[in-house]
MINUDREN-211936 format. One line per field, with one value per residue: z, x negated, y negated of N, C-alpha, C in turn; residue in one letter. Coordinates in steps of 0.1 Angstrom, whole numbers, plus 5000, padded with zeros to 4 digits. Atoms other than C-alpha are relative to their C-alpha. Layout:
BEGIN
nZ [Z  ...] $
nX [X  ...] $
nY [Y  ...] $
caZ [Z  ...] $
caX [X  ...] $
caY [Y  ...] $
cZ [Z  ...] $
cX [X  ...] $
cY [Y  ...] $
residuo [A  ...] $
//
This chain:
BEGIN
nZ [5011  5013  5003  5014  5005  5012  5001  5003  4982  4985  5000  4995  4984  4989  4999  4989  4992  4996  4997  4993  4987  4995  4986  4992  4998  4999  5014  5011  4991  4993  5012  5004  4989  4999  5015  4994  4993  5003  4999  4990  5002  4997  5010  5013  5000  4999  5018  5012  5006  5010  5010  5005  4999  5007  5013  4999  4998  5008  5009  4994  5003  5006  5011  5008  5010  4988  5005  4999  5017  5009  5002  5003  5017  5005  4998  5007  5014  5001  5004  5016  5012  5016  5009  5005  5010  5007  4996  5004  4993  5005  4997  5014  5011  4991  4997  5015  5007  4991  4994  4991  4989  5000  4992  5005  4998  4994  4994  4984  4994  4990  5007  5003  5014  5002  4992  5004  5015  5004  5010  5006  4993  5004  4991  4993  4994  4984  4992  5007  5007  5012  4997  5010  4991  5007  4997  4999  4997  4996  5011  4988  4998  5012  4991  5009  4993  5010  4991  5005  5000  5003  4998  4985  4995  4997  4983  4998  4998  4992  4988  4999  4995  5002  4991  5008  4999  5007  5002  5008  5008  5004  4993  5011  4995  5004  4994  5009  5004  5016  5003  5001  4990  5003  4991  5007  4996  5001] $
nX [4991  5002  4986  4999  4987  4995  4999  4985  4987  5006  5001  4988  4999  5006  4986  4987  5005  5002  4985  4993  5009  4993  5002  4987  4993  5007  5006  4995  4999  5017  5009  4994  5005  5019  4997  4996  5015  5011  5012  5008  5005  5017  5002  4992  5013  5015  5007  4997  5013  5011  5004  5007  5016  5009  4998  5013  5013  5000  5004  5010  5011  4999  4996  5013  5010  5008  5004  5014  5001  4999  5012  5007  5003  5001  5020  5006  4997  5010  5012  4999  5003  4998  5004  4988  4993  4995  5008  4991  4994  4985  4998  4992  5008  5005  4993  4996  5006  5003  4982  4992  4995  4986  5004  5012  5016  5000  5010  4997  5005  5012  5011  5002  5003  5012  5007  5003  4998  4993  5013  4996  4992  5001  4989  5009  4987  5008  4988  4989  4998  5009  5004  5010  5018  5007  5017  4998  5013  4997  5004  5011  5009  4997  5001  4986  4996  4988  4982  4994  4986  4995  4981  4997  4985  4992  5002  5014  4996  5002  5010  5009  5015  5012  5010  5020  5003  5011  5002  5024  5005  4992  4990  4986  4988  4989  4986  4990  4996  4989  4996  5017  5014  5009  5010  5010  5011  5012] $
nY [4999  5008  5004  5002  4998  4998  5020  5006  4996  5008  5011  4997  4993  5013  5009  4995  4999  5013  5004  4994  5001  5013  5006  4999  5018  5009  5004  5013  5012  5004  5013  5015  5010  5010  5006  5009  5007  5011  4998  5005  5007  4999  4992  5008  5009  4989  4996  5009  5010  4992  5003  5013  4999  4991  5008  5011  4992  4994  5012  5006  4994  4991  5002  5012  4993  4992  5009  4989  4989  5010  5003  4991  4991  5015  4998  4991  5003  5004  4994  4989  5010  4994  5014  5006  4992  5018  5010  5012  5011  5005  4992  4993  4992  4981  4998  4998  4987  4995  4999  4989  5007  5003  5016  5009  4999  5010  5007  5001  5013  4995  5000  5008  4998  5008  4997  4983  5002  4990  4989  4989  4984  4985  4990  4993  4992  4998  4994  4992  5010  5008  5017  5001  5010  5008  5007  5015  5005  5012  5011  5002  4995  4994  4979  4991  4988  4994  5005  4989  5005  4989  5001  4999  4990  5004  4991  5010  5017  5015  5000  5012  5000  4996  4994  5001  4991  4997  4985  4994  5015  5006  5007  4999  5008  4992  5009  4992  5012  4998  4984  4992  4997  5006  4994  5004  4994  5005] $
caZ [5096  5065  5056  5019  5016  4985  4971  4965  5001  5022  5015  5023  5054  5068  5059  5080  5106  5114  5108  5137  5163  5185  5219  5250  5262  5287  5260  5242  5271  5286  5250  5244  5277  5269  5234  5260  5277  5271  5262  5285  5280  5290  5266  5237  5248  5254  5214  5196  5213  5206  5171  5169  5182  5158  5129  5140  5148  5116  5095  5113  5107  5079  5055  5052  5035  5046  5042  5050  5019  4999  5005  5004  4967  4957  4973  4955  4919  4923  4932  4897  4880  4851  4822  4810  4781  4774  4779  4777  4795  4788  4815  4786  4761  4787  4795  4760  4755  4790  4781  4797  4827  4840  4856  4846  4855  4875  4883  4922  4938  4962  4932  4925  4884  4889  4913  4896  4857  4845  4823  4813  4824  4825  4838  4869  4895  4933  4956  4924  4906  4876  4883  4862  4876  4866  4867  4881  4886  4909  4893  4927  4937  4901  4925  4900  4923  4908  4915  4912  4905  4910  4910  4950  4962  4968  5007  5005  4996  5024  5043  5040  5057  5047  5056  5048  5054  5049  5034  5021  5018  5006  5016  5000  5008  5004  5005  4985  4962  4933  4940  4935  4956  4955  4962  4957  4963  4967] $
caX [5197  5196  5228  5227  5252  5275  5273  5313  5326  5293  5304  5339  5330  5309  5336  5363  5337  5332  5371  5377  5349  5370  5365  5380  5404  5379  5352  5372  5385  5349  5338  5371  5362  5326  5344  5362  5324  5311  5277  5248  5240  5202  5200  5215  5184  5159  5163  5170  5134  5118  5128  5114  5081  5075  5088  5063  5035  5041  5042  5015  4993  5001  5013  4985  4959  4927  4904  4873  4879  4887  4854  4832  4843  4841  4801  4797  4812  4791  4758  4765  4757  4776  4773  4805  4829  4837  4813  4832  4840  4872  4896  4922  4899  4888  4924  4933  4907  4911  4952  4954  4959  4993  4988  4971  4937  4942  4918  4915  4918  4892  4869  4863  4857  4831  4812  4813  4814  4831  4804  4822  4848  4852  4881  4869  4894  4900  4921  4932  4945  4934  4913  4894  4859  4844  4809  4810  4776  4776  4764  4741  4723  4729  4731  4760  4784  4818  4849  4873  4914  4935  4979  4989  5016  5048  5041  5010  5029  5032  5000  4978  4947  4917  4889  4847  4831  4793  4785  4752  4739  4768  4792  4826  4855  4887  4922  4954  4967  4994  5003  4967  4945  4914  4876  4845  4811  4777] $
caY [5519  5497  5476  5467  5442  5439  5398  5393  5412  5401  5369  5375  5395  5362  5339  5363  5365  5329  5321  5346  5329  5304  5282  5293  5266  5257  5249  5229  5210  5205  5188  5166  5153  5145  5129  5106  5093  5059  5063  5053  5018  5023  5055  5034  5009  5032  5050  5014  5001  5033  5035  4997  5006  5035  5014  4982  5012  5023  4990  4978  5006  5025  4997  4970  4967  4986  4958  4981  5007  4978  4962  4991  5003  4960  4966  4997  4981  4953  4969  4993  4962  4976  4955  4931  4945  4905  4880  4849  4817  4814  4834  4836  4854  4883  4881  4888  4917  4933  4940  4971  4949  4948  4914  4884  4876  4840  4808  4812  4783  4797  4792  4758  4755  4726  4747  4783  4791  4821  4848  4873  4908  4944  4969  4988  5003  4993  5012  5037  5009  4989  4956  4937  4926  4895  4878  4840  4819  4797  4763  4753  4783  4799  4836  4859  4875  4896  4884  4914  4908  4936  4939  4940  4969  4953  4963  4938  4908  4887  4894  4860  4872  4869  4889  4889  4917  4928  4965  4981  4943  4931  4900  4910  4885  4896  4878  4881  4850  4848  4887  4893  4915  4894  4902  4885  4900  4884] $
cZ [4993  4998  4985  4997  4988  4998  5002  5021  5009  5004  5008  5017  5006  5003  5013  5011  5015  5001  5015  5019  5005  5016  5009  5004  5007  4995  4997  5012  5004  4987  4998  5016  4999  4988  5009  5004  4997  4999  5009  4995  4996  4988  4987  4996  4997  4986  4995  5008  4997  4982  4994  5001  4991  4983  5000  4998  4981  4983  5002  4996  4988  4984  4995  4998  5010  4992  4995  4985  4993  4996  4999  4987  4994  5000  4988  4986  4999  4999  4990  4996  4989  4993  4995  4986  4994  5004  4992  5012  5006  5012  4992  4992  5008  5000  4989  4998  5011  4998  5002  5012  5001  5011  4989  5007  5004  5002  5012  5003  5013  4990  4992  4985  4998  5006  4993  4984  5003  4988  4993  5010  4995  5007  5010  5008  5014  5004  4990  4991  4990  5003  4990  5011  4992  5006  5002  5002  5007  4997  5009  4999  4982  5004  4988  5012  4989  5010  4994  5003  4999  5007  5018  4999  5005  5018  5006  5003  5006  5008  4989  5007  4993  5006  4996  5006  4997  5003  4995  4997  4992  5004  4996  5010  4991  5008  4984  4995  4986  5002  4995  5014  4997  5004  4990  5009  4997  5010] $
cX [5001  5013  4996  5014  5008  5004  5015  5004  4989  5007  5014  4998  4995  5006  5010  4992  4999  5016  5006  4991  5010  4994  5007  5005  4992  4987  5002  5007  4989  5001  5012  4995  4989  5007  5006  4994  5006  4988  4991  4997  4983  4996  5003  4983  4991  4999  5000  4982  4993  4998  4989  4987  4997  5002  4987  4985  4995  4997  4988  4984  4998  5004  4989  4993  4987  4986  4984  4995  4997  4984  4989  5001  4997  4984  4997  5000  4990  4986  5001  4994  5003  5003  5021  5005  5000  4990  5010  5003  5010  5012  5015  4996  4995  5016  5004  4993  5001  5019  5006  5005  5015  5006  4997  4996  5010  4985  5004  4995  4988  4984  4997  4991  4984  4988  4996  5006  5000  4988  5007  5010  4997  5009  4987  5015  5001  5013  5008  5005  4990  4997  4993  4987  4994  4990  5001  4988  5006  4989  4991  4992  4995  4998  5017  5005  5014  5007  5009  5017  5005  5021  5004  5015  5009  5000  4988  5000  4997  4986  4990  4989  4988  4987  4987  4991  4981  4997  4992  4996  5009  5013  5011  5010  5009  5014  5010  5009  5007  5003  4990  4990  4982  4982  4992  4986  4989  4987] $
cY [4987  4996  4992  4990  5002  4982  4998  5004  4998  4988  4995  5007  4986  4988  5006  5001  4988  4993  5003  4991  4983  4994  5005  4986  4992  4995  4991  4989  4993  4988  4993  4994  4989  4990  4983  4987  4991  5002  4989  4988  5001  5010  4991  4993  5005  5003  4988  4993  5010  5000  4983  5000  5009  4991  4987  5012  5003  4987  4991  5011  5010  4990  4985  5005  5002  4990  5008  5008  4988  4997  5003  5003  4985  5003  5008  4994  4991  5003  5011  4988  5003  4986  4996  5011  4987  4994  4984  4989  4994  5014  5006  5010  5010  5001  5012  5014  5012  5004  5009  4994  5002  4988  4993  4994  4981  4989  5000  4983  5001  4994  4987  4997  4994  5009  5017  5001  5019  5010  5012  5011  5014  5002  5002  5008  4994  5007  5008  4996  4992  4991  4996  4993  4995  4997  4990  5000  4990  4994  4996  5009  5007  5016  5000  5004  5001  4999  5010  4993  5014  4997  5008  5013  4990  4995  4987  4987  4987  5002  4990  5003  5002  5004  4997  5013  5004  5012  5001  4983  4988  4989  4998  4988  5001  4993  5005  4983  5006  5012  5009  5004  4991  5001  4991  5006  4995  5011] $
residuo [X  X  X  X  X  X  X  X  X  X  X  X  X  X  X  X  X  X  X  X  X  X  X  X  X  X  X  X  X  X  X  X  X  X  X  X  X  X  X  X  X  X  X  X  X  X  X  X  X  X  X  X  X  X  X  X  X  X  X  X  X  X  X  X  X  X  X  X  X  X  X  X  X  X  X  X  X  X  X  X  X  X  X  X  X  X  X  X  X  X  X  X  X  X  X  X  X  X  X  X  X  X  X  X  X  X  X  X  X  X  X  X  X  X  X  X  X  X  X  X  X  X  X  X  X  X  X  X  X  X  X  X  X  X  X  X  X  X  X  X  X  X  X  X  X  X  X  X  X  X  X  X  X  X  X  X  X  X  X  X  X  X  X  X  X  X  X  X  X  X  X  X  X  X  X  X  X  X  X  X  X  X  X  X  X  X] $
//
């Protein structure tokens, strides 16, 4: 048999239903009692270091950067060898033409000016995000590699490590300066 209720007096019936459902006395004695406790010291311990381990587990593995991806799609941009949009010397004047950016484009102090000369930029993407990838020579061997700049997640901030990495033939290095994700690939 099928009950159909009616909206206005179901509503009313489940209201008068639940008003009528009470504790017996011992019930409600039992739980003021437990209201009385102290809680377990050790229990207390026990969840405040678990939460801490899933919270470290969790910042630790879920919120840095993944250096690996990173330096695999840097490999891949670089061997494209796609050609510059800017050709320029100047890291102002790419700056200037590249102003989709929502950054600006930096001299790394990684990259010593006397030692490496600036050729030109282009957008590209890393991690989803907008970068710009540039072309440096270095002034010794005169080998090009692309030095890629891209805007760090807030989350990224403080992590100072730098990695190096070699993928399909590639020796990406990868660190994070001025709130810039940073990569260079030879």
């Amino acid at each position: 048999m099928s009950v159909e209720p009616k909206t206005g007096n179901f509503k009313a019936q489940i209201s008068a239903y639940f008003k009528q459902q009470t504790l017996s006395a011992a019930q409600l004695k039992h739980l003021q009692a437990l209201e009385g406790k102290p809680k377990s010291t050790t229990w207390l311990l026990a969840s405040a270091a678990s939460c801490l381990l899933a919270a470290s587990v969790y910042i630790f593995m879920f919120t840095g950067i993944n250096y690996s991806a990173i330096s695999k799609e840097i490999a891949y941009n670089h061997n494209s060898q796609m050609q510059m949009e800017v050709v320029s010397s100047s890291i102002d004047d790419i700056q200037q033409h590249l102003n989709r950016l929502d950054f600006n484009l930096i001299d790394s102090s990684q990259l010593d000016q006397q030692q490496w000369e600036l050729l030109g930029g282009r957008y590209c993407s890393i991690g989803g995000r907008i970068a710009a990838q540039l072309k440096v020579r270095n002034r010794q061997s005169q080998q090009v590699h692309t030095f890629y700049q891209a805007k760090l997640p807030d989350e990224w901030l403080n992590i100072t490590q730098q990695k190096e990495l070699n993928v399909d033939g590639v020796t990406v290095k990868v660190w994070q300066e001025k709130g810039l994700l940073i990569g260079l690939a030879k």
